[in-house]
C-alpha positions as CSV (number, residue, x, y, z in Angstrom):
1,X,-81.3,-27.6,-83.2
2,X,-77.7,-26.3,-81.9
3,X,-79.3,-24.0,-79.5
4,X,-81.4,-26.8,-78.1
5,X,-78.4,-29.0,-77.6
6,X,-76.7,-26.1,-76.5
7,X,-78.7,-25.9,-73.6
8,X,-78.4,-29.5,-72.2
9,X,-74.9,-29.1,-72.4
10,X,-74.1,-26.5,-69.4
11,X,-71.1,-27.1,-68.4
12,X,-70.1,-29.7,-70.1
13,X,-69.0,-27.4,-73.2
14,X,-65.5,-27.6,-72.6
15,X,-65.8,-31.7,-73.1
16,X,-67.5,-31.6,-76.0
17,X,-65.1,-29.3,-77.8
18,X,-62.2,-31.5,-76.3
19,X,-64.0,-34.2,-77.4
20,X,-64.5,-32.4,-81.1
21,X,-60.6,-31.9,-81.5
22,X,-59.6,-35.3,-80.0
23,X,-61.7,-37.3,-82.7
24,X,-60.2,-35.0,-85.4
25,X,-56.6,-35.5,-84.5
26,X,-57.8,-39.1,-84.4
27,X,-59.0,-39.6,-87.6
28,X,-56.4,-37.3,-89.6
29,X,-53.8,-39.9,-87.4
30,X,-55.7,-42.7,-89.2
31,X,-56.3,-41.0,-92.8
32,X,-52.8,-40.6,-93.2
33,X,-51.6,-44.3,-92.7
34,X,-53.0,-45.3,-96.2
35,X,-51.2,-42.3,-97.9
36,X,-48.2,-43.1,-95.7
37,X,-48.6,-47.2,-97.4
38,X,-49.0,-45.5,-100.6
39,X,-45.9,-43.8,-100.5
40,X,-44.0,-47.4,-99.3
41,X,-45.6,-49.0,-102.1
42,X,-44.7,-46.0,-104.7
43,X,-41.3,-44.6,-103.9
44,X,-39.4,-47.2,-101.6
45,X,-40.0,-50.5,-103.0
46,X,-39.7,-49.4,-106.6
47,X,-35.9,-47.9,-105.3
48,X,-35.3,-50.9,-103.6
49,X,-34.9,-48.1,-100.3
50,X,-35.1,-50.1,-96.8
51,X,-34.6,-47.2,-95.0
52,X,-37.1,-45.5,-96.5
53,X,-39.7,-48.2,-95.9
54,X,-38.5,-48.6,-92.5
55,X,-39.0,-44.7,-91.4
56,X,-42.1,-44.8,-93.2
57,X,-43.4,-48.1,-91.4
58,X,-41.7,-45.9,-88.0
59,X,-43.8,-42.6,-88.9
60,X,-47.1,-45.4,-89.4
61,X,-46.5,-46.8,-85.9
62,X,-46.1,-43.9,-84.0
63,X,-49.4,-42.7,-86.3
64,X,-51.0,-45.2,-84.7
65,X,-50.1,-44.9,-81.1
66,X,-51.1,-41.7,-81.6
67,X,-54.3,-42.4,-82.7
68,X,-54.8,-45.0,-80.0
69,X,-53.9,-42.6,-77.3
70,X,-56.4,-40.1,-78.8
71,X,-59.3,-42.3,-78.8
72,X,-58.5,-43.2,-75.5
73,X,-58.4,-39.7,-74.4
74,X,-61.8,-39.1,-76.4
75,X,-63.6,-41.8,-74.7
76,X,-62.3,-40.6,-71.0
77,X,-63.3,-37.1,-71.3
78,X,-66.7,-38.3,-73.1
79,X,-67.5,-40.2,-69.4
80,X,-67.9,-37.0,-67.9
């Protein structure tokens, strides 16, 4: 079945393995904000630490952005 998709690919590879590593950093991006809430939930509010919550919640926004600008990325290099 690979080799048959294989060959309507041409040259087209180097997008689909772009494409491949873009949705991974993606969803590793969005896997990790649960853990990330997790950890707030665990460690910061039970020791009253603010600025532990608040580089956490930093971390999870940046996470995100990340995440957004990979998808993006994804869906412009899957147009081709």
């Amino acid at each position: 079945m690979i080799r048959r998709l294989a060959a309507y690919l041409g040259d087209n590879r180097k997008y689909v393995a772009y494409c491949f590593f873009l949705v991974t950093g993606e969803v590793v991006c969005e896997l990790l904000m649960p853990l990330l809430m997790a950890r707030i939930i665990d460690v910061g509010i039970p020791a009253n630490d603010i600025w532990y919550i608040a580089r956490i919640g930093v971390l999870m926004v940046v996470l995100g952005v990340i995440a957004i600008g990979l998808g993006v990325t994804n869906m412009r290099f899957s147009a081709y």
